[in-house]
mmCIF file as Biopython writes it, N, C-alpha, C and O atoms, coordinates in Angstrom:
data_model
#
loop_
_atom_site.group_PDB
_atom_site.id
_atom_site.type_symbol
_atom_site.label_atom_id
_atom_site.label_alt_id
_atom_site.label_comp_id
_atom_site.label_asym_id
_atom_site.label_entity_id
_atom_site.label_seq_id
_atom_site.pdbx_PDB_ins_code
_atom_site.Cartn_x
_atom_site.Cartn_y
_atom_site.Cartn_z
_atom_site.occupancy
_atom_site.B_iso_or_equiv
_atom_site.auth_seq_id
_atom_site.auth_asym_id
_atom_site.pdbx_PDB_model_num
ATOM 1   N N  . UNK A ? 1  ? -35.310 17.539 75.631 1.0 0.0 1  A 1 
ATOM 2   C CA . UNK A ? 1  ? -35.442 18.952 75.949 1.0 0.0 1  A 1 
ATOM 3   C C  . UNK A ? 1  ? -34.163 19.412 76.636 1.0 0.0 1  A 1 
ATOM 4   O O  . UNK A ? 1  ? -33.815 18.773 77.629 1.0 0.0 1  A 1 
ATOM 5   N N  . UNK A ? 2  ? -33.542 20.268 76.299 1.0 0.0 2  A 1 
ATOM 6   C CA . UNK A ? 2  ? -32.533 20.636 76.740 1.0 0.0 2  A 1 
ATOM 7   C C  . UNK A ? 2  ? -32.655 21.820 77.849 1.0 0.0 2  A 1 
ATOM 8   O O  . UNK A ? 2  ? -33.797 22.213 78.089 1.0 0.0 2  A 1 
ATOM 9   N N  . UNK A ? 3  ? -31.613 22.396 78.514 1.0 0.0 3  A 1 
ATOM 10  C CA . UNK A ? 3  ? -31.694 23.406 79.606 1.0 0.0 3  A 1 
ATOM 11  C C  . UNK A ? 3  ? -33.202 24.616 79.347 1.0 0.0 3  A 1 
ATOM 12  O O  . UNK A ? 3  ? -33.677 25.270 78.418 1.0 0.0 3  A 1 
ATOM 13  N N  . UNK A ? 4  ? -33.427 24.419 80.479 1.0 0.0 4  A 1 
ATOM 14  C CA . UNK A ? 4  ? -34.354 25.580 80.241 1.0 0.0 4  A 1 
ATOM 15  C C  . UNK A ? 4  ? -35.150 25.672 79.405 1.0 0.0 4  A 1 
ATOM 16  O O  . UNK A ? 4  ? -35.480 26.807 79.061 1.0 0.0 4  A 1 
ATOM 17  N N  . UNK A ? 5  ? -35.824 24.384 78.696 1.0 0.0 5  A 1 
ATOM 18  C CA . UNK A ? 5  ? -36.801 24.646 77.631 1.0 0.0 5  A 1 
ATOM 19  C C  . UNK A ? 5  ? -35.803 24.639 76.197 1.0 0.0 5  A 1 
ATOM 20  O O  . UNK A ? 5  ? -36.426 24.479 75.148 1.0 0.0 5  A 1 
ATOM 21  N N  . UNK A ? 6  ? -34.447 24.787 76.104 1.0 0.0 6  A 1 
ATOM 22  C CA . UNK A ? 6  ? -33.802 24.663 74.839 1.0 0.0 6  A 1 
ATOM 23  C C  . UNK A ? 6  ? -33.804 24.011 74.361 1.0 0.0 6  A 1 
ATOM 24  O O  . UNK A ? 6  ? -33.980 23.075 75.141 1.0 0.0 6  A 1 
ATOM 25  N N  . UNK A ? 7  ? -33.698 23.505 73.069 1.0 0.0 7  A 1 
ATOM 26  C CA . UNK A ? 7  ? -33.232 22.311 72.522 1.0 0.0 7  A 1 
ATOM 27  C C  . UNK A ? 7  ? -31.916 22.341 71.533 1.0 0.0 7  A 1 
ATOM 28  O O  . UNK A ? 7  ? -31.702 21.521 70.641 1.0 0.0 7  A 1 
ATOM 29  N N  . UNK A ? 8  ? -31.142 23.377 71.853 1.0 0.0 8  A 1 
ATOM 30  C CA . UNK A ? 8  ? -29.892 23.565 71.717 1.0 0.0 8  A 1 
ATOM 31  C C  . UNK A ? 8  ? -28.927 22.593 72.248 1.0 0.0 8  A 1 
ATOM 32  O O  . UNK A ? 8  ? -28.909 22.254 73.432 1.0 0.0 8  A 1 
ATOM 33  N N  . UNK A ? 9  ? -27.815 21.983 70.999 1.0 0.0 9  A 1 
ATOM 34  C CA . UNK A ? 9  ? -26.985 21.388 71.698 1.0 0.0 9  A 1 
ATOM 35  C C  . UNK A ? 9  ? -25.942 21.820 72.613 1.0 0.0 9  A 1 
ATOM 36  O O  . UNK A ? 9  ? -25.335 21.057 73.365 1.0 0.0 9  A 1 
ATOM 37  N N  . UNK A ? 10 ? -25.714 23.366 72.500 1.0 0.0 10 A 1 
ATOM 38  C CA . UNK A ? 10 ? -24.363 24.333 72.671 1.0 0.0 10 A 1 
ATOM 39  C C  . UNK A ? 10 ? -24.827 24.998 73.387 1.0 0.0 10 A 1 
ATOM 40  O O  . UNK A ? 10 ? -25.989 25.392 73.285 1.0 0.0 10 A 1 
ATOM 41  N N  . UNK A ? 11 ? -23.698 25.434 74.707 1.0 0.0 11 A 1 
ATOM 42  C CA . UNK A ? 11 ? -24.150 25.951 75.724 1.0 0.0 11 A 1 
ATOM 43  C C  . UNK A ? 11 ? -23.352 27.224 75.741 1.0 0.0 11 A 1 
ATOM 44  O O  . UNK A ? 11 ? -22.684 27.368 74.717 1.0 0.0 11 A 1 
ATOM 45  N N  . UNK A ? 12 ? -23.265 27.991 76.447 1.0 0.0 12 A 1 
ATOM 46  C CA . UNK A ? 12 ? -22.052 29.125 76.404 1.0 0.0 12 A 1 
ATOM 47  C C  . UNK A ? 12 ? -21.902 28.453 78.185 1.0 0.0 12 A 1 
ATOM 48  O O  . UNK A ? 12 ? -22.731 28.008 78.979 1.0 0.0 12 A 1 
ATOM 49  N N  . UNK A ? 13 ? -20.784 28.618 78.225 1.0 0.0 13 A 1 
ATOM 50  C CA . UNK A ? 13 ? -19.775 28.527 79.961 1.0 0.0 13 A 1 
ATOM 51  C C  . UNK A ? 13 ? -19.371 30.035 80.377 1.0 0.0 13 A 1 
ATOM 52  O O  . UNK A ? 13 ? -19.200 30.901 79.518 1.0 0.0 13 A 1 
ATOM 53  N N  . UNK A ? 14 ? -19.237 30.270 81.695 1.0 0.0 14 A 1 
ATOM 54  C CA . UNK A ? 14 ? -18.494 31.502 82.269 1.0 0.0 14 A 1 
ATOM 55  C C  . UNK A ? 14 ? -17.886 31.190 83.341 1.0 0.0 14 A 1 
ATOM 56  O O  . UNK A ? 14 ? -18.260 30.128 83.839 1.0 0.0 14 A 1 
ATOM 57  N N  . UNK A ? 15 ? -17.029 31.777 83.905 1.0 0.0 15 A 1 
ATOM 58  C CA . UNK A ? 15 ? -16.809 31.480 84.656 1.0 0.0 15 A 1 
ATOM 59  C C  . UNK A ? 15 ? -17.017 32.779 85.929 1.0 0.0 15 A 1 
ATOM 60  O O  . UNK A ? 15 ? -16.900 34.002 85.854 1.0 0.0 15 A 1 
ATOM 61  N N  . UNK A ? 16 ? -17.337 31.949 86.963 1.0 0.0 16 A 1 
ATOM 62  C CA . UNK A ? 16 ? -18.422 32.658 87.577 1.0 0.0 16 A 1 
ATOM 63  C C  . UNK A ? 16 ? -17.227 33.682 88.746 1.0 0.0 16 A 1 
ATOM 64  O O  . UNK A ? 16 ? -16.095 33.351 89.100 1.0 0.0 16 A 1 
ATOM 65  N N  . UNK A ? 17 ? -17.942 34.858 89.083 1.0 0.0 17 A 1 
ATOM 66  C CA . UNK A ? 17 ? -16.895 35.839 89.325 1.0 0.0 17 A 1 
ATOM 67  C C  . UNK A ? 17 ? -15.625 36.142 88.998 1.0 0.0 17 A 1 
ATOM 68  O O  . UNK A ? 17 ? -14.717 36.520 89.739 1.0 0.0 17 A 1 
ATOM 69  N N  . UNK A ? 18 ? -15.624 35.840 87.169 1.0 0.0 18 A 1 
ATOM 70  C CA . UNK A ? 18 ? -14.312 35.553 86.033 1.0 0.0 18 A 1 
ATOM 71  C C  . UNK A ? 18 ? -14.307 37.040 85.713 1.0 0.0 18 A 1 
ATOM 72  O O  . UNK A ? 18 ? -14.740 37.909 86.470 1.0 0.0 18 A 1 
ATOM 73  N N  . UNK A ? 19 ? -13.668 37.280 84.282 1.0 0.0 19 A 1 
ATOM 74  C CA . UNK A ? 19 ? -13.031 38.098 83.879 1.0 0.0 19 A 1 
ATOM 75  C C  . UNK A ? 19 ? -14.391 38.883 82.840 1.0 0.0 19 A 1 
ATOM 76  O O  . UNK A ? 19 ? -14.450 40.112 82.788 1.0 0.0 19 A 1 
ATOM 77  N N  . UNK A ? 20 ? -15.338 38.069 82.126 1.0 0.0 20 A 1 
ATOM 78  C CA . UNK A ? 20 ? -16.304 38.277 82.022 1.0 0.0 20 A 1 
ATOM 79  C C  . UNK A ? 20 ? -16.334 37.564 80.292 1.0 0.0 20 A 1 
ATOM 80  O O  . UNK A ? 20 ? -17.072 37.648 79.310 1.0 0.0 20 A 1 
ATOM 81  N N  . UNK A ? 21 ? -15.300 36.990 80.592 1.0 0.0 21 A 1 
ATOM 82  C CA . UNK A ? 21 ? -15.502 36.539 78.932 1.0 0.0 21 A 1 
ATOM 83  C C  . UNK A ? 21 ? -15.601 34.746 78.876 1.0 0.0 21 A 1 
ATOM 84  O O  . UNK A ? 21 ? -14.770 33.919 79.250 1.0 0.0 21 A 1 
ATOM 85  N N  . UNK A ? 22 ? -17.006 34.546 78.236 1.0 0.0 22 A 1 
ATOM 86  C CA . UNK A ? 22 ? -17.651 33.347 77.906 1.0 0.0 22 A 1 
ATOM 87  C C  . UNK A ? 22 ? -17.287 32.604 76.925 1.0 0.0 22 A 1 
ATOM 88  O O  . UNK A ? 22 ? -17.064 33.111 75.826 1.0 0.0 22 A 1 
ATOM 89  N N  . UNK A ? 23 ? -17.150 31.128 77.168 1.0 0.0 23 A 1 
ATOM 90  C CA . UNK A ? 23 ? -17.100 30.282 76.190 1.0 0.0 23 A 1 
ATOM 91  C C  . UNK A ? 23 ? -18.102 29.467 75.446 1.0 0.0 23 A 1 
ATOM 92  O O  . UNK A ? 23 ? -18.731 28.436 75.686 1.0 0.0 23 A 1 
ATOM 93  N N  . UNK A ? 24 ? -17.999 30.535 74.188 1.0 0.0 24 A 1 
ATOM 94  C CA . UNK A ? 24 ? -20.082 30.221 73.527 1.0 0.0 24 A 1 
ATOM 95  C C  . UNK A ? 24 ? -19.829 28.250 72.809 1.0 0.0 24 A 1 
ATOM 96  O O  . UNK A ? 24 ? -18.851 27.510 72.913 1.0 0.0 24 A 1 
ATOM 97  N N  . UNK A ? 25 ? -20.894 28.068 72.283 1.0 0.0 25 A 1 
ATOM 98  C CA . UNK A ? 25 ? -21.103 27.421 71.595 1.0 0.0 25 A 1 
ATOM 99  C C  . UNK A ? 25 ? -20.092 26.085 72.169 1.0 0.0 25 A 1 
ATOM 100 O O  . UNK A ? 25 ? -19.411 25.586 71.274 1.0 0.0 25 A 1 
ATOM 101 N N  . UNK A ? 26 ? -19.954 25.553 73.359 1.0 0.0 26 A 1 
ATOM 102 C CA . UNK A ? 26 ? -19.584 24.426 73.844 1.0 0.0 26 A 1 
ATOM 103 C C  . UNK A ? 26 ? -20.891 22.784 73.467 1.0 0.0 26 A 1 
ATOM 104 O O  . UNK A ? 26 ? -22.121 22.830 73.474 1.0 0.0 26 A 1 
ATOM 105 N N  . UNK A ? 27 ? -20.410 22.124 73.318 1.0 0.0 27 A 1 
ATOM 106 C CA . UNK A ? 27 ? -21.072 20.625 73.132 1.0 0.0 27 A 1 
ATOM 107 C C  . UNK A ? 27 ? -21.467 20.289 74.451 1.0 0.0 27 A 1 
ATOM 108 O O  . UNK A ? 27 ? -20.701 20.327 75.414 1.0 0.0 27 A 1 
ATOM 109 N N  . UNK A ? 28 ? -22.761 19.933 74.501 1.0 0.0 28 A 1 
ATOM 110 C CA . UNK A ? 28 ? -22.877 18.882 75.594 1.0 0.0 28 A 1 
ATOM 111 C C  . UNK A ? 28 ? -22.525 18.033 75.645 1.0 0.0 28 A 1 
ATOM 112 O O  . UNK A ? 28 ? -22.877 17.555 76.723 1.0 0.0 28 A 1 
ATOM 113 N N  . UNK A ? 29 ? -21.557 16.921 74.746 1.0 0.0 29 A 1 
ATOM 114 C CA . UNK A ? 29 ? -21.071 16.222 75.400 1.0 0.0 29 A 1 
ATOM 115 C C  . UNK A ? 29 ? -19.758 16.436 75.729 1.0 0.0 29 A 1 
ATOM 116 O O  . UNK A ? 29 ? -18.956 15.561 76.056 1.0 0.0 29 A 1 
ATOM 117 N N  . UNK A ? 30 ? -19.491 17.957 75.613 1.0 0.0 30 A 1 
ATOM 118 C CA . UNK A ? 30 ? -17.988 18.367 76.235 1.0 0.0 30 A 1 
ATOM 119 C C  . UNK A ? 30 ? -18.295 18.371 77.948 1.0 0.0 30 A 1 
ATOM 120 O O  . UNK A ? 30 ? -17.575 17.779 78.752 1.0 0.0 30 A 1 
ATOM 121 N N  . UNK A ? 31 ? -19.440 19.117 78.291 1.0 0.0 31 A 1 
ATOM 122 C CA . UNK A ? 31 ? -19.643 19.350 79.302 1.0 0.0 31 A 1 
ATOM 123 C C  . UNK A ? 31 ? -19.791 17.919 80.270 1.0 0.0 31 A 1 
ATOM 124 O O  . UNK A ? 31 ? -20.586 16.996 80.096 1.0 0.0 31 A 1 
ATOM 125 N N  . UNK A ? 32 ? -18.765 18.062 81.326 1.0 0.0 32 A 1 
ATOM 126 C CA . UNK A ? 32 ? -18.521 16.637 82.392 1.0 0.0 32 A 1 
ATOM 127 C C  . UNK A ? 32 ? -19.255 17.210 83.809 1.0 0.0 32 A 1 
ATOM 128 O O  . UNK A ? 32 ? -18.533 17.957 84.469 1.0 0.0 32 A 1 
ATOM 129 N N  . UNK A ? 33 ? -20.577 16.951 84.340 1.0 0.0 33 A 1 
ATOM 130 C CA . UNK A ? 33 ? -20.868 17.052 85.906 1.0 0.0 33 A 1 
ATOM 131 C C  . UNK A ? 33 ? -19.993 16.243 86.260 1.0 0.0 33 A 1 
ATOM 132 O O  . UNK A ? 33 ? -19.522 15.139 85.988 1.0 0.0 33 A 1 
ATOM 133 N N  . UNK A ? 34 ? -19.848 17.579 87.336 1.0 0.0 34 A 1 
ATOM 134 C CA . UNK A ? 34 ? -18.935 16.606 88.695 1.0 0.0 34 A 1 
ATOM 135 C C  . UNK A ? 34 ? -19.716 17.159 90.253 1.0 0.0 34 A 1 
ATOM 136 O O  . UNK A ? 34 ? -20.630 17.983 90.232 1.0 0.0 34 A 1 
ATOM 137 N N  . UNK A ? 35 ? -19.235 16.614 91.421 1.0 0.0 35 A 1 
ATOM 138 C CA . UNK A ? 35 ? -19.677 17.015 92.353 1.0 0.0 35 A 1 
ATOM 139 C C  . UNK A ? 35 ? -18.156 17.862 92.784 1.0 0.0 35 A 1 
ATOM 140 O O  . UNK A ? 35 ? -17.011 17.730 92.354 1.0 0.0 35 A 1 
ATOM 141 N N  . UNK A ? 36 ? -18.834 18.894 93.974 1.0 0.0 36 A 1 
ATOM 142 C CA . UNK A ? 36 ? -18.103 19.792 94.486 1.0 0.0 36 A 1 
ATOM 143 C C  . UNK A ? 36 ? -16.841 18.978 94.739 1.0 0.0 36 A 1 
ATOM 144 O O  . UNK A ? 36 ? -15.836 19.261 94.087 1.0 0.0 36 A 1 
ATOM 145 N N  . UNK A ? 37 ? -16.802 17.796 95.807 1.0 0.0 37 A 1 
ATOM 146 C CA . UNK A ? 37 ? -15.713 16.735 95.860 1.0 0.0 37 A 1 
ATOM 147 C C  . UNK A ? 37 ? -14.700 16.759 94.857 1.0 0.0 37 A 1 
ATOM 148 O O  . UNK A ? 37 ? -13.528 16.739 95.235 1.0 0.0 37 A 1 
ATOM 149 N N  . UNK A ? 38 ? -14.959 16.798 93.655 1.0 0.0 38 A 1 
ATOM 150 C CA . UNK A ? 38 ? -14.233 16.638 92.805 1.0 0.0 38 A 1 
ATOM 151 C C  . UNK A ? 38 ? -13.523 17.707 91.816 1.0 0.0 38 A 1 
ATOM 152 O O  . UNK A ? 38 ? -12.866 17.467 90.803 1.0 0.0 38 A 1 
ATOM 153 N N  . UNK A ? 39 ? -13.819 18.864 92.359 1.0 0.0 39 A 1 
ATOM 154 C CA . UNK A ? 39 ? -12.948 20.187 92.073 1.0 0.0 39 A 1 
ATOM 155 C C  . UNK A ? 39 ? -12.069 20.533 92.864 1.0 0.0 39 A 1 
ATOM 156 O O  . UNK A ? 39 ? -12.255 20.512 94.081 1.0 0.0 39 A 1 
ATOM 157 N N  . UNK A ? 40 ? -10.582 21.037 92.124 1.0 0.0 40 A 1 
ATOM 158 C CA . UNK A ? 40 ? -9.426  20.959 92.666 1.0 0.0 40 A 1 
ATOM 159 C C  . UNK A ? 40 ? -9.279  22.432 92.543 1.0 0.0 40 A 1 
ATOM 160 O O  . UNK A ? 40 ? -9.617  22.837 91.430 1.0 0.0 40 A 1 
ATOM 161 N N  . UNK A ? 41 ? -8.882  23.330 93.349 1.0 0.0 41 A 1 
ATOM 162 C CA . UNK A ? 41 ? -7.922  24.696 93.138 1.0 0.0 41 A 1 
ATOM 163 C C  . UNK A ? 41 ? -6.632  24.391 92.444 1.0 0.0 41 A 1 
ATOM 164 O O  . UNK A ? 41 ? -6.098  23.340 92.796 1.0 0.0 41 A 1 
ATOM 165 N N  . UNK A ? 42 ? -5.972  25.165 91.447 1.0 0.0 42 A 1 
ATOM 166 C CA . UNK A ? 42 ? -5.151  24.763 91.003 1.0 0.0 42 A 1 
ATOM 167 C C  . UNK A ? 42 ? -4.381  26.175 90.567 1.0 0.0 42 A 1 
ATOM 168 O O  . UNK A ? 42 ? -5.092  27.119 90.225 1.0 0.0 42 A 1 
ATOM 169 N N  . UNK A ? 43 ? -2.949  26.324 90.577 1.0 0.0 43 A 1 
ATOM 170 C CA . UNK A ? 43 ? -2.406  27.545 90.463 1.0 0.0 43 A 1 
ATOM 171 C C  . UNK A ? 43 ? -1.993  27.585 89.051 1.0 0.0 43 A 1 
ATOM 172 O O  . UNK A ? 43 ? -1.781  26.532 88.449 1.0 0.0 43 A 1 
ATOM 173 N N  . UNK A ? 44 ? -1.863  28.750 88.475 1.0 0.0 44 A 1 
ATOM 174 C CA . UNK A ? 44 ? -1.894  29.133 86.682 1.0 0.0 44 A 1 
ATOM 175 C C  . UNK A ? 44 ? -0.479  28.952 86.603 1.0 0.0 44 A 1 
ATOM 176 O O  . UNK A ? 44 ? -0.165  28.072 87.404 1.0 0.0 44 A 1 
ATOM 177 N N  . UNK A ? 45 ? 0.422   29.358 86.047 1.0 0.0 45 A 1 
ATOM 178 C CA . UNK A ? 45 ? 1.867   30.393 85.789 1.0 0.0 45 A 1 
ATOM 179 C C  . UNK A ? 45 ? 1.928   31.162 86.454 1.0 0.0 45 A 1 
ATOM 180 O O  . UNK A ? 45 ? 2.822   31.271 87.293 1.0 0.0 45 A 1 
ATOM 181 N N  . UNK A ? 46 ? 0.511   32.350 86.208 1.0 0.0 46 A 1 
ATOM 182 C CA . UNK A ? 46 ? 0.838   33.598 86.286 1.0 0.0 46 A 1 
ATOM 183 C C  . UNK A ? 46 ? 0.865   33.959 88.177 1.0 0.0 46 A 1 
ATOM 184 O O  . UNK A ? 46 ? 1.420   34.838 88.837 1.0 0.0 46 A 1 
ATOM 185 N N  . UNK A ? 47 ? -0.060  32.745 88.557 1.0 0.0 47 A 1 
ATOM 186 C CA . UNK A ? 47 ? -0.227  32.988 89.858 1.0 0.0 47 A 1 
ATOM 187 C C  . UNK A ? 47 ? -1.744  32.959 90.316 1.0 0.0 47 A 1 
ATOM 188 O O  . UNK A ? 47 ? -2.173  32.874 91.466 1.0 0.0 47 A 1 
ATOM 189 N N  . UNK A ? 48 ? -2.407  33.047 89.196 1.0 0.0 48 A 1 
ATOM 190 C CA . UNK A ? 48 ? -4.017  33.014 89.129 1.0 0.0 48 A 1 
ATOM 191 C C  . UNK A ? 48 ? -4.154  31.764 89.695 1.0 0.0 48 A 1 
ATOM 192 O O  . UNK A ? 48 ? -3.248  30.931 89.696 1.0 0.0 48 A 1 
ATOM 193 N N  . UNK A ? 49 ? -5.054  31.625 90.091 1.0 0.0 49 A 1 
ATOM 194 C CA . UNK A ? 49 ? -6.254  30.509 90.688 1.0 0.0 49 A 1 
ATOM 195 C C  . UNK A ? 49 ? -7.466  29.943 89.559 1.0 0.0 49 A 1 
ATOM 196 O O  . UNK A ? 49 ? -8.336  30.679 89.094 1.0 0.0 49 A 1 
ATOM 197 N N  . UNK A ? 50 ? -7.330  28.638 89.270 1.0 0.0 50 A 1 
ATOM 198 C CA . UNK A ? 50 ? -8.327  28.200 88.605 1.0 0.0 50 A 1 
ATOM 199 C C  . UNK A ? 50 ? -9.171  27.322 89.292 1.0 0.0 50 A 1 
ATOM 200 O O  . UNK A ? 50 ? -8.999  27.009 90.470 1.0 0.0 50 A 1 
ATOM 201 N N  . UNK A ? 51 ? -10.079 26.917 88.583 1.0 0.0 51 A 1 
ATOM 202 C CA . UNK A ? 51 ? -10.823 25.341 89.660 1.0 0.0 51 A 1 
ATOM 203 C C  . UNK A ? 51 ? -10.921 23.744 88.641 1.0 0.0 51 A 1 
ATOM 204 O O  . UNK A ? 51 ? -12.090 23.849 88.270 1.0 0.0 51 A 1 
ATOM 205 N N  . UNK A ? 52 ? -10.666 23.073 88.324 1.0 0.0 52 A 1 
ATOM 206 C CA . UNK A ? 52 ? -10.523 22.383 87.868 1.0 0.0 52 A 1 
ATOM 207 C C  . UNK A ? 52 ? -11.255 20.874 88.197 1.0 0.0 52 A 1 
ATOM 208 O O  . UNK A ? 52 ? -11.308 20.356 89.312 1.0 0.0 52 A 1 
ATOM 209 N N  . UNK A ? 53 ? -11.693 20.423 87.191 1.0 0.0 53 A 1 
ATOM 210 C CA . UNK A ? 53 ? -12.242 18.501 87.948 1.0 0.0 53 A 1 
ATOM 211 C C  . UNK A ? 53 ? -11.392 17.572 87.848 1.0 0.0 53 A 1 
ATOM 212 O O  . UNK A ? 53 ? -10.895 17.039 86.856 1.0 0.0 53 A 1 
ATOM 213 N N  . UNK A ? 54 ? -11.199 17.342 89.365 1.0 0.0 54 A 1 
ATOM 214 C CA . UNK A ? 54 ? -10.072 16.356 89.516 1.0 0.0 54 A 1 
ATOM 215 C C  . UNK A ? 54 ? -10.035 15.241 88.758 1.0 0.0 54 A 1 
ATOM 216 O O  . UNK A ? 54 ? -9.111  14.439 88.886 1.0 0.0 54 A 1 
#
């Protein structure tokens, strides 16, 4: 059983207080849990802020 009663393999991602545009149809086995510990701030080019798993 997948999230929420789904049984979808593909998830959509956002990123949360982002720009508002989602990344549909991702694999679960793309998707890596991590714990908070293991997210890094990380600076773009442009100067943006991302979060990243270390």
């Amino acid at each position: 059983m997948g999230i929420d009663g789904f049984n979808d393999p593909r998830y959509t991602l956002a990123l949360l207080g982002g720009n508002g545009y989602p990344w549909p149809n991702v694999a679960r086995e793309d998707i890596i849990p991590v714990t908070p510990q293991q997210i890094a701030r990380v600076a773009t080019g442009d100067g943006a802020a991302v979060y990243a798993a270390a």
